[in-house]
N, C-alpha and C positions, 0 to 999 in steps of 0.2 A: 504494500500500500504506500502511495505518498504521500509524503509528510503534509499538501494541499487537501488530503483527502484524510486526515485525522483529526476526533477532536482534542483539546487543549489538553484534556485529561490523558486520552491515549498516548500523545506526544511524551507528558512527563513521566508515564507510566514505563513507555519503552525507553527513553532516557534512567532510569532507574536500575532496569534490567541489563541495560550497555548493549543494547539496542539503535536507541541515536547516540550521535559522539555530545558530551557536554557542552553548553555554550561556552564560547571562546573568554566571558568575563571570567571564567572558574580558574584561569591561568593565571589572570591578573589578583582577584581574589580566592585565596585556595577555598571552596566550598564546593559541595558535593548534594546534592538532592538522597534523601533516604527515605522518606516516606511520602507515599500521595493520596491522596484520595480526592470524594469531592469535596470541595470548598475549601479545602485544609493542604499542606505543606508543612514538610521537616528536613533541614538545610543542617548540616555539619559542617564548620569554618574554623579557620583557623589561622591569626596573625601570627606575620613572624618579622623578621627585622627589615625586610620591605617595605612593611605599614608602617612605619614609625614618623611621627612627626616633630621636630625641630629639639623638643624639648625629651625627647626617648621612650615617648606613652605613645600607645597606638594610635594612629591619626581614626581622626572622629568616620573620615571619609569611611574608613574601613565597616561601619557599623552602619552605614548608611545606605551603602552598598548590599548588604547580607539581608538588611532590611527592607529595602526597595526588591531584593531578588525573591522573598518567600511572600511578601503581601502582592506583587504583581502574577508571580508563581498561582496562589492561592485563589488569584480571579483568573486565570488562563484556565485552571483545571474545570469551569464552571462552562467556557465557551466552544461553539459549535468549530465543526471544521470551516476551516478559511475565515475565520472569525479572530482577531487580532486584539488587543489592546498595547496602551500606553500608560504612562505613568503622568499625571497632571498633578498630583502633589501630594506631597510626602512630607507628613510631620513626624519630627523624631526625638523624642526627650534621651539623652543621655544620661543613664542612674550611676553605673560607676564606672571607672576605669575596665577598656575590654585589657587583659591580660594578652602577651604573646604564648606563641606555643603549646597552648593549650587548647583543645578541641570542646568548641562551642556546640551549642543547640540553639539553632532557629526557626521560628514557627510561623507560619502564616497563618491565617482563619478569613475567611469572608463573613463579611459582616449584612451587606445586602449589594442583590444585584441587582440592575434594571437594564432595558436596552440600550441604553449610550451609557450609563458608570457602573463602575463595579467598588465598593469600599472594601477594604480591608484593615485587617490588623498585625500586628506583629511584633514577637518578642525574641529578645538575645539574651541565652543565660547561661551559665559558667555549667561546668557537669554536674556541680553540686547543687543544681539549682537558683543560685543568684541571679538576681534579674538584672544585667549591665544598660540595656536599651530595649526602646520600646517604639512601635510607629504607628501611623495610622495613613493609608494610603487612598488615594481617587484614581481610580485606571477607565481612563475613554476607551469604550468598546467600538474597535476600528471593523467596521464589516463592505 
């Protein structure tokens, strides 16, 4: 089947299985897709001394990023084949310090869909649970 003729869900599904090859951001940000379903996403990431910004803590970008990828993830899984979105806006509170070299948990959820937007949610937390960042996203549903 082509990747035209799948929907959002299927797409991440066979991405999981190593099926499709990962999107190319996953090299810039190490993260990994490990769970999907519908509405829902679970991202495994993990800074290392690439993310760092000026002062030697993980740059903000990096959580921004993990979070823009599971809350738009989280409204793809919901959309039809050839059915696309974007990202129009993405709020993100920063709770603590993301740690390097440690392997994170990120989750997406949808919140409500409609035919042009999709909301979502999303959380970054350390393995032990901590909650480091948190988002809320608007994705235009491109058809």
């Amino acid at each position: 089947m082509k990747i035209e003729e799948m929907t959002g869900l299927e797409i991440l599904q066979a991405m999981v299985l190593g099926e499709l090859p990962p999107p190319s951001i996953t090299t810039t940000i190490p993260m990994s897709l490990i769970k999907v379903d519908e509405g829902e996403v679970v991202f495994h990431a993990m800074a290392d001394d690439s993310h760092l910004n000026p002062l030697g803590g993980v740059h903000g970008g990096f959580a921004a990023t993990v979070l823009d990828s599971v809350t738009g993830c989280a409204v793809h899984t919901l959309l039809g084949s050839g059915v696309g979105y974007g990202t129009i806006d993405l709020n993100i509170k920063m709770i603590r310090p993301v740690p390097k070299n440690e392997e994170l948990i990120a989750e997406g959820r949808v919140i409500n869909l409609s035919k042009s937007l999709g909301i979502s949610e999303g959380t970054l937390r350390s393995q032990g649970g901590k909650l480091l960042a948190t988002a809320t996203a608007t994705c235009m549903i491109i058809k």
